[in-house]
MMTF fields as JSON, N, C-alpha, C and O atoms, coordinates in Angstrom:
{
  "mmtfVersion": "1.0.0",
  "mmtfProducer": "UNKNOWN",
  "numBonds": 387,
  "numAtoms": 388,
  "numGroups": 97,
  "numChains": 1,
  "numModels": 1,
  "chainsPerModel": [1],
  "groupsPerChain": [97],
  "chainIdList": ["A"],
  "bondAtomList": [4, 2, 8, 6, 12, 10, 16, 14, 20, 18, 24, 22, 28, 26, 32, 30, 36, 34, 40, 38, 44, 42, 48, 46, 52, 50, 56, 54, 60, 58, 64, 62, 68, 66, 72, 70, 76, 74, 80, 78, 84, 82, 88, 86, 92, 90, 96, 94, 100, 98, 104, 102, 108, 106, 112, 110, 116, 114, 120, 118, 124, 122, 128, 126, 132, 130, 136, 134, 140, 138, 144, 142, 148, 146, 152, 150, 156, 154, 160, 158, 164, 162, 168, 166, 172, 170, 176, 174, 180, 178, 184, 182, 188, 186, 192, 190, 196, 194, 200, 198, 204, 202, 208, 206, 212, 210, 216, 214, 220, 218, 224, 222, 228, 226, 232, 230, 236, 234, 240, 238, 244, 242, 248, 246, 252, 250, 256, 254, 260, 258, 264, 262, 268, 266, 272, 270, 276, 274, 280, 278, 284, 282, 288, 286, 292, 290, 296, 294, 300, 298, 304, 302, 308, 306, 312, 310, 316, 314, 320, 318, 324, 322, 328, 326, 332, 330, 336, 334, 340, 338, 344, 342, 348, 346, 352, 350, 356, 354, 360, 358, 364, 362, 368, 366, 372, 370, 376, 374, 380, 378, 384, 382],
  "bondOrderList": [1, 1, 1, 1, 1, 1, 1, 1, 1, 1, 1, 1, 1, 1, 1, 1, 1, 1, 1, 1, 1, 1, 1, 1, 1, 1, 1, 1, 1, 1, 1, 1, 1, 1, 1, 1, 1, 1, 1, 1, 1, 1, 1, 1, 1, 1, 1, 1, 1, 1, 1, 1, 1, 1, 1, 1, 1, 1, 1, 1, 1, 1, 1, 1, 1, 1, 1, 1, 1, 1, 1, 1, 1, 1, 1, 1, 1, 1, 1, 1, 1, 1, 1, 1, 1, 1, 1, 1, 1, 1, 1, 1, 1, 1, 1, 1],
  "groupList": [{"groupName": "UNK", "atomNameList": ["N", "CA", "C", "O"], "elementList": ["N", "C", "C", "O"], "formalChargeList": [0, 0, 0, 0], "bondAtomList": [1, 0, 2, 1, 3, 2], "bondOrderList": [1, 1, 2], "singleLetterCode": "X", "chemCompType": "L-PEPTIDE LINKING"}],
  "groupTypeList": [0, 0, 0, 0, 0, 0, 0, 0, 0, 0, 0, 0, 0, 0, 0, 0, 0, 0, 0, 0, 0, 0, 0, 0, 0, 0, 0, 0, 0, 0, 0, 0, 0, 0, 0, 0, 0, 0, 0, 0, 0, 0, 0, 0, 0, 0, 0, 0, 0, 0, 0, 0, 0, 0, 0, 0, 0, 0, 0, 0, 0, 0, 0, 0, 0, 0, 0, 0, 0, 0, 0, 0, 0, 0, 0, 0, 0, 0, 0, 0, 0, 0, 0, 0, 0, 0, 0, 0, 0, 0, 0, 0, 0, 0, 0, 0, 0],
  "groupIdList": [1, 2, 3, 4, 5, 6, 7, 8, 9, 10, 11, 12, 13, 14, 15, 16, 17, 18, 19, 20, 21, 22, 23, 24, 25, 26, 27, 28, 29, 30, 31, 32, 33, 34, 35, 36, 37, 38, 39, 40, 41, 42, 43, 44, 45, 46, 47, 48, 49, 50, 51, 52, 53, 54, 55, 56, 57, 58, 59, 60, 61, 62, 63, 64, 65, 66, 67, 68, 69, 70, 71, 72, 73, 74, 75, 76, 77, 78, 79, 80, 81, 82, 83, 84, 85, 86, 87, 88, 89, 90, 91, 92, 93, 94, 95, 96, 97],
  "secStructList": [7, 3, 3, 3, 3, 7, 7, 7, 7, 7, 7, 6, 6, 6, 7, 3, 3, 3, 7, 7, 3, 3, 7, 6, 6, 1, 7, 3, 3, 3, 3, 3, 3, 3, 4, 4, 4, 3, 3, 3, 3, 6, 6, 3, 3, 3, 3, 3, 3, 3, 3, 7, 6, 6, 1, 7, 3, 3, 3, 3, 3, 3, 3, 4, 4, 4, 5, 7, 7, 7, 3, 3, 7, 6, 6, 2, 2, 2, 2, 2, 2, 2, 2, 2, 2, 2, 2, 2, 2, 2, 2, 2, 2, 2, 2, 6, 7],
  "xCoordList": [5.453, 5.01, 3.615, 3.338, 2.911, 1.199, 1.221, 1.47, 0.827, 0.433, -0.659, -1.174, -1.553, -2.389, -2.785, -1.888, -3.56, -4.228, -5.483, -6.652, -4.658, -5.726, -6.816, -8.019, -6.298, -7.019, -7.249, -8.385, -6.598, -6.907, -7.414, -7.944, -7.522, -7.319, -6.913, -7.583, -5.379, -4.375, -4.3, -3.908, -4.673, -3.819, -2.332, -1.428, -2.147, -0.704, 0.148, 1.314, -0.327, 0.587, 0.74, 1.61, -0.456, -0.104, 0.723, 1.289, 0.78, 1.642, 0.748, -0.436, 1.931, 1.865, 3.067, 3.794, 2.65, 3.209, 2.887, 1.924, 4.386, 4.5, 4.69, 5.461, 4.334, 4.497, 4.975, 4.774, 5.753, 6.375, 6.512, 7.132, 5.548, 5.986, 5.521, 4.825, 5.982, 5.457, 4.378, 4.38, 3.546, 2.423, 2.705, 3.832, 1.615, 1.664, 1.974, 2.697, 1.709, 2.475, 3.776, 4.44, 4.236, 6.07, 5.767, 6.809, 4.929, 4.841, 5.084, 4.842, 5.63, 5.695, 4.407, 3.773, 4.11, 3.038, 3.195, 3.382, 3.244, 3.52, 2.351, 1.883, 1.996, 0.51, 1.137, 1.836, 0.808, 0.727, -0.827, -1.974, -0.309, -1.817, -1.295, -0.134, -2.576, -1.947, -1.473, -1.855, -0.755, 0.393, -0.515, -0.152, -1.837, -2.597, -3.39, -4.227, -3.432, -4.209, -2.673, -2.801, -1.17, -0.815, -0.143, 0.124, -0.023, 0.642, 1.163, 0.879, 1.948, 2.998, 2.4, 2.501, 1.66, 1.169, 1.329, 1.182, 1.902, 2.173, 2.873, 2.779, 3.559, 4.32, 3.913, 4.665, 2.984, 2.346, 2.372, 2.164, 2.68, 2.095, 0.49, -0.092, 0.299, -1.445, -1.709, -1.157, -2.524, -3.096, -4.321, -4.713, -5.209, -6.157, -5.575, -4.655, -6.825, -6.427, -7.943, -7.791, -9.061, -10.111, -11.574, -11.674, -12.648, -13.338, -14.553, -14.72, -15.264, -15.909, -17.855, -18.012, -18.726, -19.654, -20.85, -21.639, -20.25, -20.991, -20.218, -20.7, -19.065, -18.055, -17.424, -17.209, -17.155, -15.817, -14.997, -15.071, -13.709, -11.946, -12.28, -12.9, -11.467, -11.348, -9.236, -8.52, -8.96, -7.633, -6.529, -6.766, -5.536, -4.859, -3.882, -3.947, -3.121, -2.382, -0.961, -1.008, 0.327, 1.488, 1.884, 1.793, 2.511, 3.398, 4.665, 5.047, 5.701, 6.719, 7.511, 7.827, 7.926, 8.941, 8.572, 9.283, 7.486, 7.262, 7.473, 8.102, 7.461, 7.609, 8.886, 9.722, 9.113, 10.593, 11.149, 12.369, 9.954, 10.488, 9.395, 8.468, 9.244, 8.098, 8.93, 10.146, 7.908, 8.919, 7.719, 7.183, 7.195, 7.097, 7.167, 8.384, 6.847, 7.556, 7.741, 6.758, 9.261, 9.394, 9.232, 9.461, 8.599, 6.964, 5.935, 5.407, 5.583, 4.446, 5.508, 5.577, 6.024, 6.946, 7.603, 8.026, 7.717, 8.303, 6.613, 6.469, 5.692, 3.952, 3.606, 3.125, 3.943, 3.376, 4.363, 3.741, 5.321, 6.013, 5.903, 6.15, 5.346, 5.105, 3.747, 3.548, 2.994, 1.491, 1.482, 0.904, 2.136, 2.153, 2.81, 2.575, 4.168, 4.445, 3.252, 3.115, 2.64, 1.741, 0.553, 0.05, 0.248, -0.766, -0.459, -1.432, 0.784, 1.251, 1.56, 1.094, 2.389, 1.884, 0.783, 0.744, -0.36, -1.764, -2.379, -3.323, -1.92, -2.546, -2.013, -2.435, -0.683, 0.511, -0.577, -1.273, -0.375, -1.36, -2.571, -3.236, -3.294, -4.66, -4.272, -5.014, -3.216, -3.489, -2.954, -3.29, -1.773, -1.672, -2.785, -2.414, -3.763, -4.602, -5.567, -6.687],
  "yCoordList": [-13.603, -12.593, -12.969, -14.112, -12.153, -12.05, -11.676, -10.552, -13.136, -12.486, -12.028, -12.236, -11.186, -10.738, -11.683, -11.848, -12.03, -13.105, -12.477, -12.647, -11.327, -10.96, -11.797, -11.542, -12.749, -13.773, -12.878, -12.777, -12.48, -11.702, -12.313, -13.335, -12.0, -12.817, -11.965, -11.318, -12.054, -11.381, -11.309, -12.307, -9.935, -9.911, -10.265, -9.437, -11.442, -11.641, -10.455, -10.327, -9.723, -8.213, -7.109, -6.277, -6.937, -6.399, -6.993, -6.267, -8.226, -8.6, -8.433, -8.244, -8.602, -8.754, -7.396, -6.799, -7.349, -6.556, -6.554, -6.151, -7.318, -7.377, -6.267, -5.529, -5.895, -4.881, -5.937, -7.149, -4.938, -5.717, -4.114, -3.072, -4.639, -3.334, -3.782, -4.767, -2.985, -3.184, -2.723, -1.589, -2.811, -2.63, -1.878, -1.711, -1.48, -0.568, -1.549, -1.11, -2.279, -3.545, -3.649, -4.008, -3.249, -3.812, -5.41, -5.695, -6.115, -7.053, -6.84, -5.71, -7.907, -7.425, -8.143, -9.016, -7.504, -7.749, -8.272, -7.17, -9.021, -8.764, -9.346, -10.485, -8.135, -7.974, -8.189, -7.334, -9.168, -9.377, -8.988, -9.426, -8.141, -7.694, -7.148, -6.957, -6.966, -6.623, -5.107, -4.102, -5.195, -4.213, -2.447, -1.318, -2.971, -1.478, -1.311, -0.421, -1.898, -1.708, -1.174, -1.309, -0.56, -0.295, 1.389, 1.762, 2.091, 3.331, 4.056, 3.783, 5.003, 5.753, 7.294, 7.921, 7.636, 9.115, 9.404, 8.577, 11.236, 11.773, 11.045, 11.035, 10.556, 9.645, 8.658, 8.197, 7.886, 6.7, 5.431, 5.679, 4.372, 3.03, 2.746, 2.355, 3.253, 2.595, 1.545, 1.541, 0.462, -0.783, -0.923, -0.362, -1.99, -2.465, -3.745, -4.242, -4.488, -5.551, -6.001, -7.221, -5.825, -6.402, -5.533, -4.606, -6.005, -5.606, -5.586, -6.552, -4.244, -4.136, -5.624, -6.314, -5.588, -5.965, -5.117, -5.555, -3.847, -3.0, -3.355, -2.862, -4.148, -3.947, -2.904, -2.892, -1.809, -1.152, -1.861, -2.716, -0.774, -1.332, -0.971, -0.069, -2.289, -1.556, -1.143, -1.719, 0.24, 0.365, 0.432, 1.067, -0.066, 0.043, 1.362, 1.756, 1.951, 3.374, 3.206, 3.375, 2.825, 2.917, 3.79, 4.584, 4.365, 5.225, 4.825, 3.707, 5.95, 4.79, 4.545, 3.375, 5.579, 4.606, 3.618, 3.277, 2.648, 1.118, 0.764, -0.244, 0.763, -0.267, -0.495, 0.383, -1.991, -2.572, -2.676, -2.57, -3.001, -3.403, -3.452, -4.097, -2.759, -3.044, -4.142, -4.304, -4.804, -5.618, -5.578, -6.686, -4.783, -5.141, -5.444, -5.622, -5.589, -5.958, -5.063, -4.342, -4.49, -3.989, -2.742, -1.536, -3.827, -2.913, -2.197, -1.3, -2.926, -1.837, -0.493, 0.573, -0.653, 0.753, 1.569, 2.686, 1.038, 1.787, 2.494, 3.716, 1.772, 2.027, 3.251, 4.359, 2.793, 3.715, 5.07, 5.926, 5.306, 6.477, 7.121, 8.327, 6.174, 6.705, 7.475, 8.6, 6.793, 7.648, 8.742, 9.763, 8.703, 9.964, 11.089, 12.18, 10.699, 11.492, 12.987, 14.204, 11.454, 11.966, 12.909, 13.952, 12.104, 13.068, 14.364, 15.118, 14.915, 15.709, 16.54, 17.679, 16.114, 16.865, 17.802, 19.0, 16.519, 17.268, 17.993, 18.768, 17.774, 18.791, 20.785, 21.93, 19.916, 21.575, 22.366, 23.338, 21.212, 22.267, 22.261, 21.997, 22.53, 22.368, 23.791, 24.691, 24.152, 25.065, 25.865, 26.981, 25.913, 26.87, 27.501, 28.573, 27.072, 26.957, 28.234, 28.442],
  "zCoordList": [15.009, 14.072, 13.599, 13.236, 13.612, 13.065, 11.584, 11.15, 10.615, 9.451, 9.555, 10.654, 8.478, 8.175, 6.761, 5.934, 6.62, 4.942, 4.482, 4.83, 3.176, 2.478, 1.714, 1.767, 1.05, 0.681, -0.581, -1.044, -0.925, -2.746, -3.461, -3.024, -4.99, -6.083, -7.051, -7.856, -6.835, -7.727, -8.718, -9.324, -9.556, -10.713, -11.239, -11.139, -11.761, -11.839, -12.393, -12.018, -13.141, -13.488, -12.709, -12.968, -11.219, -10.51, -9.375, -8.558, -9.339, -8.159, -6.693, -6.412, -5.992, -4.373, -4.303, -5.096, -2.413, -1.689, -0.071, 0.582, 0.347, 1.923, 2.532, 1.919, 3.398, 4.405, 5.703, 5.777, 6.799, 8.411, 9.11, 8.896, 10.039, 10.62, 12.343, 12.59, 13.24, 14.864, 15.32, 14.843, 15.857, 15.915, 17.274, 17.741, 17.799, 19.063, 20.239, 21.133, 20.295, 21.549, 21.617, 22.59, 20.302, 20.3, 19.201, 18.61, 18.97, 17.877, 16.545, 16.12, 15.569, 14.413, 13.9, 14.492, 12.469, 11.73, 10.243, 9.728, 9.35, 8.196, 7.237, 7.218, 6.387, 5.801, 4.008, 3.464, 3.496, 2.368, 0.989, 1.079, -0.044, -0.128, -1.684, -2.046, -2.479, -3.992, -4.22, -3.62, -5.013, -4.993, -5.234, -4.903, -5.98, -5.946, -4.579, -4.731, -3.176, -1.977, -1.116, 0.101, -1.579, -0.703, -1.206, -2.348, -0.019, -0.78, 0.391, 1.557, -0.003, 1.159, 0.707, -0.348, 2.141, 2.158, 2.93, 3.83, 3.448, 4.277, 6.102, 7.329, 4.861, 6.425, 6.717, 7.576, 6.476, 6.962, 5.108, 3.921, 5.763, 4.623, 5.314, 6.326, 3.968, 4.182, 3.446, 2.345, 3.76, 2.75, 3.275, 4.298, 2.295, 2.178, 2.215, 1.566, 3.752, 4.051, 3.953, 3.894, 3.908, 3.648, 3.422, 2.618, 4.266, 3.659, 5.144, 5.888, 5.272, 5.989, 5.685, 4.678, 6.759, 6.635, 4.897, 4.06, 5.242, 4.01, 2.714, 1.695, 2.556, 1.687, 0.735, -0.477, 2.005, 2.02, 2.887, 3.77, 1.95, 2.524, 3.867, 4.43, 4.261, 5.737, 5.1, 4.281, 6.137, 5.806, 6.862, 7.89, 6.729, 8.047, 7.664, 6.5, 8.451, 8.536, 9.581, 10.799, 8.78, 9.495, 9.773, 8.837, 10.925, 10.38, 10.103, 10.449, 9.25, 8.909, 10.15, 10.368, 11.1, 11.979, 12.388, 13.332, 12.098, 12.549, 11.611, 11.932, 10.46, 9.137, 9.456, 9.674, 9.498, 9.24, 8.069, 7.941, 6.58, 5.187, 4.575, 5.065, 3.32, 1.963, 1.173, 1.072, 0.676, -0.442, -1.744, -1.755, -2.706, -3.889, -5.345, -5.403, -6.281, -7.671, -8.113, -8.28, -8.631, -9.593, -10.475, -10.382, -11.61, -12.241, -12.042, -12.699, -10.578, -10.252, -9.6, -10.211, -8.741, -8.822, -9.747, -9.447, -10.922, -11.909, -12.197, -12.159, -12.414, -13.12, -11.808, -12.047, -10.541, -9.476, -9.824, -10.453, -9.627, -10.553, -11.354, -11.382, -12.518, -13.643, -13.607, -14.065, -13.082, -12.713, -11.828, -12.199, -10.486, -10.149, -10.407, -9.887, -11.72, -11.994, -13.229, -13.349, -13.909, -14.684, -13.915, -14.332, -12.512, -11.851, -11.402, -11.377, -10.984, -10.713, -11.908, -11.891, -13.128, -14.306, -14.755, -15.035, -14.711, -15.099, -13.866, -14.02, -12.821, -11.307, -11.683, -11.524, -12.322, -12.561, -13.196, -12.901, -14.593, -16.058, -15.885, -16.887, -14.634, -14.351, -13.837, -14.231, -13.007, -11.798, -12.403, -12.007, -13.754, -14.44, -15.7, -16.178, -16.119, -16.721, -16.107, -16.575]
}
């Protein structure tokens, strides 16, 4: 298995977050990275695993039938919930407005 080493420097309140998933060879991968560089959109786990020469993210894009397992804390999933619930709120009373 191929880690990936973000080499962060973690906020201890945001935590970590592993990702494992197969890569297009049939290999597994497992990318460890802070819990705000990862997110689940339109079918795919996306993260931020580093950082281009210009320093932008570079981002990687799963889709999920390769992810084997997310594993992160908690809190930030209850906080990631809680915010998009709020974003979706204020998107509503924007578009009803």
């Amino acid at each position: 298995m191929v880690e990936i080493d973000t080499d962060t420097e973690s906020d201890l309140e945001l935590g970590k977050a592993t990702i494992v998933y197969e890569t297009a060879t049939g290999d597994l991968e497992r990318a460890t990275v802070d819990n705000d560089h990862i997110a689940y959109f339109q079918g795919h786990w996306l993260f931020a695993y580093g950082t281009d020469g210009d320093g932008n993210d570079v981002v990687r894009r799963v889709p999920r039938e390769r992810v084997r397992h997310v594993e992160r804390s908690v809190e930030e999933i209850e906080e990631t919930f809680e915010t998009a619930v709020d974003k979706t709120k204020n998107t509503l009373e924007d578009l009803m407005n």
